[in-house]
GUPALUM-906820 format. One line per field, with one value per residue: x, y, z of N, C-alpha, C in turn. Coordinates in steps of 0.001 Angstrom, whole numbers. Layout:
neast: [X, ...]
nnorth: [Y, ...]
nup: [Z, ...]
caeast: [X, ...]
canorth: [Y, ...]
caup: [Z, ...]
ceast: [X, ...]
cnorth: [Y, ...]
cup: [Z, ...]
END
This chain:
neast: [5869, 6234, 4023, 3246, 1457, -119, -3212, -4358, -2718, -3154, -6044, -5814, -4390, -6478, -8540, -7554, -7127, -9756, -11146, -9647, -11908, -14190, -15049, -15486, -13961, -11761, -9129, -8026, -5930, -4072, -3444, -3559, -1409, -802, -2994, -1953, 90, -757, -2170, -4813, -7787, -9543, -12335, -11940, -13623, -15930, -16002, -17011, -15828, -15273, -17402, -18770, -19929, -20776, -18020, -16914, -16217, -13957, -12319, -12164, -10498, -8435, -7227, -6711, -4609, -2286, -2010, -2037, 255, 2245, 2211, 3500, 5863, 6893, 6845, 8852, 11186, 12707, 14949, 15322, 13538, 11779, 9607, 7292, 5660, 5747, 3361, 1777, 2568, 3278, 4775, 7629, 7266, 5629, 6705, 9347, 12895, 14876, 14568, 15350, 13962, 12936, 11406, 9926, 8723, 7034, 8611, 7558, 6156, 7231, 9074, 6985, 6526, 8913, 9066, 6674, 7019, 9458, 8603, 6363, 8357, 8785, 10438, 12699, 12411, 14607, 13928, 13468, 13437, 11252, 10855, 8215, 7005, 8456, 10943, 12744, 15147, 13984, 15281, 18003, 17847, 17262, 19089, 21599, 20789, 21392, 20460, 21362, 22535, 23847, 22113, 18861, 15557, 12660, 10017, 7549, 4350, 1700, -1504, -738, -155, -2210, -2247, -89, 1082, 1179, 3607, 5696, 4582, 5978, 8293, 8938, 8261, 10324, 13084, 12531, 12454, 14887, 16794, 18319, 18221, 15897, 14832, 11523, 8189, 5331, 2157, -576, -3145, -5746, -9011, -10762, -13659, -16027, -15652, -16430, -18045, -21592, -22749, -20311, -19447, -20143, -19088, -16462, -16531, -17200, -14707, -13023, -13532, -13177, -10716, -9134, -9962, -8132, -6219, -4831, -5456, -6729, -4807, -3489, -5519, -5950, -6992, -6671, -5030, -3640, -2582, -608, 403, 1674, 3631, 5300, 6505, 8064, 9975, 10025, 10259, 8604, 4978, 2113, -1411, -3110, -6649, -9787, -11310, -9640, -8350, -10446, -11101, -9478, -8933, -11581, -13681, -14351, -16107, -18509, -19533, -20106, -17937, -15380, -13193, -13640, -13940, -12360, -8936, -6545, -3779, -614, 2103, 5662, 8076, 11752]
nnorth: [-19116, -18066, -19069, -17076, -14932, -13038, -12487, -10770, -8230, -8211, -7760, -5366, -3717, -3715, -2563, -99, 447, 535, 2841, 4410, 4369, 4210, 6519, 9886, 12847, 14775, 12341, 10516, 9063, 8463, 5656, 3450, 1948, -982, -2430, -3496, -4704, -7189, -8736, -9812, -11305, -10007, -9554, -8667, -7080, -8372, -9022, -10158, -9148, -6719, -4886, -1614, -150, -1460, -2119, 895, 2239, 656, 1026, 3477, 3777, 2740, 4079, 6771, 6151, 5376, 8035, 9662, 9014, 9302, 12317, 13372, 11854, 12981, 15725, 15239, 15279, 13313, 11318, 8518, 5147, 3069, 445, -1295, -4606, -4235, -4696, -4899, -2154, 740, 3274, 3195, 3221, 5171, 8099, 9925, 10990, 11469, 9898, 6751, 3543, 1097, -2061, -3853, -7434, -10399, -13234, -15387, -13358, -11128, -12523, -13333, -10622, -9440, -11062, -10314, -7089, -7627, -9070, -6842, -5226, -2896, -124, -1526, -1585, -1600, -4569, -6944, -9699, -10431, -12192, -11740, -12945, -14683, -14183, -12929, -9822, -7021, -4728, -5275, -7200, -4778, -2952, -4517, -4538, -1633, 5, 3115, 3297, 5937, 7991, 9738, 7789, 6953, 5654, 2915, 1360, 69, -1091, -3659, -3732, -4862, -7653, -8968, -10099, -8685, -8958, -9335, -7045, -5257, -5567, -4848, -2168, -1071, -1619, 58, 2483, 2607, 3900, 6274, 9568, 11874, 9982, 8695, 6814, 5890, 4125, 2189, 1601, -500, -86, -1965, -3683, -3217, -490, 936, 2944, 2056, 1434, 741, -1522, -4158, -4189, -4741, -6567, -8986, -8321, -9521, -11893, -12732, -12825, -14210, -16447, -16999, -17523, -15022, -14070, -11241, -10027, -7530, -5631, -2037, 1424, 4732, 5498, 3814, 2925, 4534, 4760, 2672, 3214, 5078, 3431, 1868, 3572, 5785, 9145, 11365, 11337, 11509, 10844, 10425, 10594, 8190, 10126, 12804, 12316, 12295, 14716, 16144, 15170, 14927, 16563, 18597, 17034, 14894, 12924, 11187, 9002, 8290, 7475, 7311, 5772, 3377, 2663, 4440, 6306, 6295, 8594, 8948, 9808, 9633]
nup: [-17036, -13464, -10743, -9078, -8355, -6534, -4863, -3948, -4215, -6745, -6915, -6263, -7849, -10068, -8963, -8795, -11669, -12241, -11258, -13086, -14760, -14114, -12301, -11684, -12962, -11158, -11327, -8853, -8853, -10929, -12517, -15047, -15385, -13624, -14426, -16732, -16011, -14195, -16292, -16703, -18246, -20731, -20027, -17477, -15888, -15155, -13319, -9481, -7830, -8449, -8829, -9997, -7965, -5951, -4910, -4590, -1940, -1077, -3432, -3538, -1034, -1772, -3765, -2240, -559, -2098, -3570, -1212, -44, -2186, -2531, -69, -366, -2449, -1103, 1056, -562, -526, -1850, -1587, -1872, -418, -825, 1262, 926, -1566, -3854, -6934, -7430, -9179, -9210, -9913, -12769, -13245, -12862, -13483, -12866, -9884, -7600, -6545, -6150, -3805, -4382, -2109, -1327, -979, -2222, -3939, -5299, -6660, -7979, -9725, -10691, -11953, -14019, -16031, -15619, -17269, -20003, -20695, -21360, -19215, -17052, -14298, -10864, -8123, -7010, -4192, -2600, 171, 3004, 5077, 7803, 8466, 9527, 7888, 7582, 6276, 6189, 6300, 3607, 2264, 2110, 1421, -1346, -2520, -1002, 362, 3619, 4621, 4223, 4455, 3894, 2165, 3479, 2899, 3418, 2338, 2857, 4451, 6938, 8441, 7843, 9052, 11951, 15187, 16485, 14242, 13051, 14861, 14652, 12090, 11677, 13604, 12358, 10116, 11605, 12488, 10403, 9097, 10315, 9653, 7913, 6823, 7356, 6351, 6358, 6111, 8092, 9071, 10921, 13702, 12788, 13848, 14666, 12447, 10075, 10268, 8050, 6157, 7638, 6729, 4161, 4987, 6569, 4580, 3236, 5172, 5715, 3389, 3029, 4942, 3826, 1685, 2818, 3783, 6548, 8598, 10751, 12498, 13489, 13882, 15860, 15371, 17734, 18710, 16589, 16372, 19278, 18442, 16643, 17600, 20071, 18554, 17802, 16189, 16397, 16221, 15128, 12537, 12721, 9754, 9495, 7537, 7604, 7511, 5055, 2878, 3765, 2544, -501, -1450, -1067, -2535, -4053, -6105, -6905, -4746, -4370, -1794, 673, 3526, 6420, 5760, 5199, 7747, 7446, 8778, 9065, 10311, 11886, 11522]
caeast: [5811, 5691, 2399, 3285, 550, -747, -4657, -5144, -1508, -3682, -7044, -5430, -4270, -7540, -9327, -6784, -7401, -11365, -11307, -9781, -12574, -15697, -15149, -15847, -12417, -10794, -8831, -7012, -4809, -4285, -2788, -3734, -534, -1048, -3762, -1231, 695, -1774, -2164, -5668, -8615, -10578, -13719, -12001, -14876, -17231, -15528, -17889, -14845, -14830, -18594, -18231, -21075, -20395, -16504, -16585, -15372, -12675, -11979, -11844, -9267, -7054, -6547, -6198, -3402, -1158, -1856, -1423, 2191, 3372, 2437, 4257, 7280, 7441, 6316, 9833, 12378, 13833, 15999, 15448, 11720, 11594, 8163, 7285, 4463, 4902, 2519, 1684, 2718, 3399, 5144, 8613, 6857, 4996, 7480, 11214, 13580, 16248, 14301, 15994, 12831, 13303, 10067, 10175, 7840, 7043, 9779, 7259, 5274, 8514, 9825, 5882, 6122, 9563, 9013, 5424, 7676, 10393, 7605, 6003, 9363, 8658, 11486, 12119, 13240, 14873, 13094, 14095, 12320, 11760, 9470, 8347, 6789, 9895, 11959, 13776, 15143, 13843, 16703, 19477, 17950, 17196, 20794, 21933, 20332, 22257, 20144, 22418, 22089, 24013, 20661, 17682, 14973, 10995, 9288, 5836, 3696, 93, -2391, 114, -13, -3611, -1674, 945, 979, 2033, 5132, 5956, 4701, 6331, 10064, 8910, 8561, 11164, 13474, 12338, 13095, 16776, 17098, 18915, 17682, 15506, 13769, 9632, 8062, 4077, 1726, -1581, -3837, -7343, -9470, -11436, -14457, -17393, -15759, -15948, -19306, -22519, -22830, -19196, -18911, -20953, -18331, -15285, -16381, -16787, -13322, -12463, -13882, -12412, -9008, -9384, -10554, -7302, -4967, -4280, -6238, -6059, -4081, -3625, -6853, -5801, -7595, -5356, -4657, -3363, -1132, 411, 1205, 2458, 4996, 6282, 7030, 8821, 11063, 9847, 10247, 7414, 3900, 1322, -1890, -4494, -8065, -9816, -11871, -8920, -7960, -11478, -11507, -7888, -8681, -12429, -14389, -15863, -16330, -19909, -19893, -19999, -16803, -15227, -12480, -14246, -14225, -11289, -7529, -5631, -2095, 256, 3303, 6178, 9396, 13419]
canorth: [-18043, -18736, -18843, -16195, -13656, -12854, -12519, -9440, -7319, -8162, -7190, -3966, -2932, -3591, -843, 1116, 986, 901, 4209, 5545, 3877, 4555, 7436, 10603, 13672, 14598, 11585, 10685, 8372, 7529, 4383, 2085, 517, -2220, -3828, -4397, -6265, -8201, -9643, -10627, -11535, -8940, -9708, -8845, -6348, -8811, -10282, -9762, -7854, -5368, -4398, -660, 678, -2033, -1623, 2226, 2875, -135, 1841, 5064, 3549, 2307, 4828, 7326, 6059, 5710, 9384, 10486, 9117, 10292, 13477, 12823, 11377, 14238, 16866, 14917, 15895, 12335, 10258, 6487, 5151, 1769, 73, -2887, -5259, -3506, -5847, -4095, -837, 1567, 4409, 3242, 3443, 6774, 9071, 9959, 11403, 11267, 9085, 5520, 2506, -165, -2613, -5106, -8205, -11939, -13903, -15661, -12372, -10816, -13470, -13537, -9684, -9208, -11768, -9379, -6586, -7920, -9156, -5717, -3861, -1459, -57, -1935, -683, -2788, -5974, -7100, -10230, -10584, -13599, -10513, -13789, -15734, -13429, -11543, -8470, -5970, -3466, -6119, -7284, -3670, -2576, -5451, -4297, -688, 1067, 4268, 3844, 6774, 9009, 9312, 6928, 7089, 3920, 2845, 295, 346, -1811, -4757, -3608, -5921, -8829, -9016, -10464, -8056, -9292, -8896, -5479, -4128, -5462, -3860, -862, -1134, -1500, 1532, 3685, 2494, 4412, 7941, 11195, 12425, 9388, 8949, 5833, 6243, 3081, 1982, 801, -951, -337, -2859, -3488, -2721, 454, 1692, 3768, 1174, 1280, 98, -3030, -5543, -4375, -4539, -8025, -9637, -8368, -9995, -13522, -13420, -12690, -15358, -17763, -16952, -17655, -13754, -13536, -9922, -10379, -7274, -4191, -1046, 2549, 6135, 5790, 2471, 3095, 6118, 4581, 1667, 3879, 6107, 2138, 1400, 3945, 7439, 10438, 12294, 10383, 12080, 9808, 10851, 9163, 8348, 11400, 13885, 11496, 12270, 16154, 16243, 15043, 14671, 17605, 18976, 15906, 15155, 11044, 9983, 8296, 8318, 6342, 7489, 4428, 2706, 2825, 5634, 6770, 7187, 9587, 8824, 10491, 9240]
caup: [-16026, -12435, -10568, -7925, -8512, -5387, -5345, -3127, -5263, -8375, -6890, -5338, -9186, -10891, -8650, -9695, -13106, -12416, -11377, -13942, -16042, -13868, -11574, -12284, -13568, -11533, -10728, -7237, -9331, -12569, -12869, -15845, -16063, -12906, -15051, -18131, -15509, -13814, -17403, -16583, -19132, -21288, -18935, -15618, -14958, -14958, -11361, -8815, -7230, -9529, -9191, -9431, -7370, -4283, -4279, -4354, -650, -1318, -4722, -3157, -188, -2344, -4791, -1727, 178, -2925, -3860, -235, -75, -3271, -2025, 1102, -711, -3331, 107, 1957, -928, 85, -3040, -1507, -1863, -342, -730, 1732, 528, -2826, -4826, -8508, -7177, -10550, -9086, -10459, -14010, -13391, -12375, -13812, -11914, -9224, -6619, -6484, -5777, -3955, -4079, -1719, -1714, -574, -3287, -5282, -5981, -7060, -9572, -10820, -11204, -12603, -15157, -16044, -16332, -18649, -20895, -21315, -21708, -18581, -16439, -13481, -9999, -7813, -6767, -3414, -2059, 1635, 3356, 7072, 8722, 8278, 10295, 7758, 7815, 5288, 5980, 5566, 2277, 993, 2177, 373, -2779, -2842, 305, 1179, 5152, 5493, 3648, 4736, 3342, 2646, 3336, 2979, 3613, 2474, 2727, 4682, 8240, 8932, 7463, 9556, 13048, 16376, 16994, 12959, 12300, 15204, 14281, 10646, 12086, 14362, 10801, 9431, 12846, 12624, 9533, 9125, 10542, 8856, 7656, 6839, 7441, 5979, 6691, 6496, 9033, 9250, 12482, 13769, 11932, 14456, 14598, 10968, 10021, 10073, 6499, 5685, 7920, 5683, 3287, 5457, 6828, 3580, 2822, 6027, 5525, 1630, 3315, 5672, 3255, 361, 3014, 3790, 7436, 8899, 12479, 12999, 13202, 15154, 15800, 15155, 19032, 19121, 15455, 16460, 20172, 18038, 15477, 18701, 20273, 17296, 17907, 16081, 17292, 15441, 14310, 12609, 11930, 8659, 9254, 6610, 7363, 6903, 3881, 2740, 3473, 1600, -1540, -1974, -443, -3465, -5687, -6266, -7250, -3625, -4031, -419, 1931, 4889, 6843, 5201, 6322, 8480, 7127, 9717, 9036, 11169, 11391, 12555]
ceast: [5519, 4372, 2285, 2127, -388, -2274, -5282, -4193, -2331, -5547, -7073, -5284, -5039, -8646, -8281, -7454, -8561, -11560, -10505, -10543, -14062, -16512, -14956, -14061, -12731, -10483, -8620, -5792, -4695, -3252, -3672, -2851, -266, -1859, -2997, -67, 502, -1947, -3144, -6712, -9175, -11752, -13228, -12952, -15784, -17290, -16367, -17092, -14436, -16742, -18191, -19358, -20475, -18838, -16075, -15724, -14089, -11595, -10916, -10622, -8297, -5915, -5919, -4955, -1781, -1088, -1113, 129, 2890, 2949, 3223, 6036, 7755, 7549, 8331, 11139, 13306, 13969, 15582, 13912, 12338, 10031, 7827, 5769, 4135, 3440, 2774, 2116, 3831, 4452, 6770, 8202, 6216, 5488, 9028, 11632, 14465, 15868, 14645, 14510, 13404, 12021, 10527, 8567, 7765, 8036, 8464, 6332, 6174, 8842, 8454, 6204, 7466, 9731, 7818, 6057, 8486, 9286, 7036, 6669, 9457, 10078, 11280, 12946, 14220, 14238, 13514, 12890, 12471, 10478, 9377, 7763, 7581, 11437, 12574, 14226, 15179, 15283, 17418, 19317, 18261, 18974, 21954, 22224, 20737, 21566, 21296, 21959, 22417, 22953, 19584, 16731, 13667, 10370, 7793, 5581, 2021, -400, -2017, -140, -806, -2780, -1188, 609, 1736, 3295, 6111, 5827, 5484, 7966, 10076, 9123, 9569, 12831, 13826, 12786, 14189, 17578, 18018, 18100, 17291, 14629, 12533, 9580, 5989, 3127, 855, -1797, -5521, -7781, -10160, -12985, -15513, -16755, -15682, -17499, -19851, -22176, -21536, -18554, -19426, -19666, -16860, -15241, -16743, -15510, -12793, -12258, -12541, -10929, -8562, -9364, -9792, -6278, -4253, -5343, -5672, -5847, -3775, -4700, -5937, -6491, -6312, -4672, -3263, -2000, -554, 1045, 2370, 3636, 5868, 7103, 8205, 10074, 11054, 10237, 9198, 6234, 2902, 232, -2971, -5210, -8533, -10827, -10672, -8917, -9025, -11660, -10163, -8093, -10562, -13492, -15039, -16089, -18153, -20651, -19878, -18711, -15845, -14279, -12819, -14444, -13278, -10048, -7118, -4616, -1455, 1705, 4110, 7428, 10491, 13676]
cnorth: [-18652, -18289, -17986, -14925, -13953, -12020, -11247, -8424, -7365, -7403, -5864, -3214, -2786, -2655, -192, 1500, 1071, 2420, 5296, 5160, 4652, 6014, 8638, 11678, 14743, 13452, 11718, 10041, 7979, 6576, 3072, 904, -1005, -3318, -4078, -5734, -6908, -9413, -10513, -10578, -10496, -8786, -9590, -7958, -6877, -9765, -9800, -8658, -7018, -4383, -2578, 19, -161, -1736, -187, 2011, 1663, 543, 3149, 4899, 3198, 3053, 6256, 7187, 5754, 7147, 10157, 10154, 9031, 11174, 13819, 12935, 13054, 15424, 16806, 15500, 14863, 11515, 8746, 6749, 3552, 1324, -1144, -3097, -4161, -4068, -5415, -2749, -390, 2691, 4680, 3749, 4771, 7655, 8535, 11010, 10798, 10067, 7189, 4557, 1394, -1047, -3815, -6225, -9776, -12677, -14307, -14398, -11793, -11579, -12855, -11721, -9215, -9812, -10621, -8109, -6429, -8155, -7667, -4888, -3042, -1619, -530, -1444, -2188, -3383, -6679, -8140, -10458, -11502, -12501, -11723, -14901, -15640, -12758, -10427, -7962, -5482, -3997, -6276, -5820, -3133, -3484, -5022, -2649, 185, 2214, 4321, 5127, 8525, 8777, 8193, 7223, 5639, 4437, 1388, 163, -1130, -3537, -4756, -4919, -7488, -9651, -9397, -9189, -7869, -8547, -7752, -4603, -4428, -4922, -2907, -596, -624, -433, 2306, 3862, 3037, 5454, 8535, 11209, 10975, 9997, 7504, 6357, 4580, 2968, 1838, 277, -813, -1602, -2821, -2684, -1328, 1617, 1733, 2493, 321, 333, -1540, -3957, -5413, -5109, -6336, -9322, -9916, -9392, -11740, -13726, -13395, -13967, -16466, -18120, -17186, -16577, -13320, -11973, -10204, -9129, -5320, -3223, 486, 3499, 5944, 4575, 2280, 3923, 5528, 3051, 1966, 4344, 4277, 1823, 2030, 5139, 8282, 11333, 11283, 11687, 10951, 10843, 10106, 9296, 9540, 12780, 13558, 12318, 14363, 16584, 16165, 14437, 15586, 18044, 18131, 15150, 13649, 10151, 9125, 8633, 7485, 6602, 5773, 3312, 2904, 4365, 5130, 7215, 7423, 9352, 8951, 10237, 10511]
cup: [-14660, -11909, -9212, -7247, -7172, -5499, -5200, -4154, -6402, -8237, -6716, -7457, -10233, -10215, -9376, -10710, -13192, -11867, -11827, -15396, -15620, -13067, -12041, -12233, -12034, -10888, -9416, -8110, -10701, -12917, -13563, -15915, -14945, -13732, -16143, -17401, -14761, -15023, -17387, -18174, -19639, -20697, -17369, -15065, -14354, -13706, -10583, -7841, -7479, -10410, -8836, -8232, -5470, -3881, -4103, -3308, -992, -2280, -4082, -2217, -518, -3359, -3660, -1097, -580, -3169, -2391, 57, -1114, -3080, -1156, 579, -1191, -2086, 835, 1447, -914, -1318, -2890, -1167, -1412, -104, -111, 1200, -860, -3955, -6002, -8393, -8406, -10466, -9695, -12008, -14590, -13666, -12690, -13083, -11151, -8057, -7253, -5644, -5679, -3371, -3221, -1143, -1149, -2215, -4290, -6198, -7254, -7999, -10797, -11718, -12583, -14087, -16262, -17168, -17713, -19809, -21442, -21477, -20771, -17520, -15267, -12342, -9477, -6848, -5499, -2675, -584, 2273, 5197, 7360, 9043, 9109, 9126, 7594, 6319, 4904, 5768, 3922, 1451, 987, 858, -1349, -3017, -1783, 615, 2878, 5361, 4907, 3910, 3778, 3487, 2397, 3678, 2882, 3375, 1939, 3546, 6153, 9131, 8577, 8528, 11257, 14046, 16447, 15448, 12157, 13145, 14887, 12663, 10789, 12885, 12924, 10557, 10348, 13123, 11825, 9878, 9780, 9284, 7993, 7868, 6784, 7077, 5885, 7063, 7337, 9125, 10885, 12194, 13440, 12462, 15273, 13502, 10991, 9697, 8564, 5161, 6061, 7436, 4964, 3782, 6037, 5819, 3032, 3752, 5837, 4406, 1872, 3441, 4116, 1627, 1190, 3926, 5012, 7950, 10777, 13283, 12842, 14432, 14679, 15875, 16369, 18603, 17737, 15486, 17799, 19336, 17691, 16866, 19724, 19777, 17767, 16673, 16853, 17002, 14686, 14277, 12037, 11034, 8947, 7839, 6131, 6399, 5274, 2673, 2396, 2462, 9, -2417, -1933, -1217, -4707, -5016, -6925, -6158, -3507, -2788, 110, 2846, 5651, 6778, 5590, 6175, 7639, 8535, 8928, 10154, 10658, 12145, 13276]
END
């Protein structure tokens, strides 16, 4: 097997599946099946990155911003799903139906995952590898790989935006805005730390270091202002941003385990 498994795509799918082990009914997400293809050890709880009490708000941000854009998607009515920086992302495996997935990914993640797949039998979408700091173009590859330009498209991007250098997230987004009418383009964002509630930046700048220090520094932080003037840049016509307050009053309001993304990444909504 190759050794592609990307550290953060594999950490991102073991919250997953920890809260639907530790957190209290009703879910936000229920996705077990990332950890069957992670294909990690019978003791991955016992990672210090998988403490459940300290990773809550990490927990809670990660499982929200997949739920909020398959609400989104399913809300749009739109057939083409393209996923940038898919990592372990499940949603081809979840959900049957008419919507066409196209995951796209850094190449060696992609070989590691498709190999993953085949091994456990699960259906796979299509796999589309693309190197965004390398220059190349998403939309050529996904086009490539059976894209209908002339139909709208719902893209997403979660959890990738911070990755990504200036120059590189805005010809991403740029991409996506060249689409059809009627496109959605939906996409994390991290603010900058010493403006996320007291209580969360110990957490948020640990994440930061451990980024830093796997290779995966975060280049670029922005506030709702600053990712909504970014998308309309791009070349939107319509941005709406979710904080992780709304996020928060949306889908947690009367749950009673403290579990929370308050503090954790904005969704922006942005429309061709």
């Amino acid at each position: 097997m190759s050794t592609g498994a990307d550290s953060t795509a594999v950490r991102t799918a073991l919250w997953r599946a920890l809260h639907t082990i530790v957190d209290d009914e009703p879910l936000i997400l229920d996705d077990p099946l990332g950890l069957q293809i992670a294909g990690v050890g019978d003791d991955w709880r016992s990672r210090p990155d998988m403490d459940p009490d300290r990773t809550m708000p990490n927990r809670a941000s990660i499982v929200t911003r997949s739920r909020a854009v398959e609400d989104e998607l399913a809300r749009s009515g739109l057939r083409q799903y393209v996923l940038l920086g898919a990592g372990l992302d499940t949603f081809a495996q979840r959900h049957s139906g008419t919507v066409r997935v196209f995951e796209i990914d850094q190449p060696a993640t992609q070989a590691w995952k498709r190999e993953r797949q085949e091994t456990l039998d699960l259906p796979l979408p299509a796999l589309v590898p693309v190197d965004f700091e390398a220059g190349d173009s998403w939309r050529d590859r996904v086009v490539a790989a059976g894209l209908d330009l002339g139909a709208p498209a719902f893209v997403s991007m979660l959890g990738v935006a911070m990755y990504l250098s200036p120059d590189a997230l805005h010809d991403t987004l740029s991409q996506a805005a060249s689409l059809a009418s009627g496109s959605v383009m939906a996409f994390t964002t991290s603010r900058p730390i010493e403006t996320a509630p007291p209580a969360i930046r110990p957490i948020l700048a640990e994440a930061s270091a451990g980024a830093a220090a796997s290779g995966h520094p975060w280049l670029s932080l922005l506030g709702p202002d600053d990712a909504a003037a970014l998308a309309r840049g791009a070349g939107f016509s319509s941005v709406q941003v979710l904080t992780s307050q709304d996020l928060h009053d949306r889908y947690f309001a009367d749950r009673r385990d403290g579990l929370s993304p308050v503090g954790g990444e904005d969704l922006v909504i942005a429309t061709v």
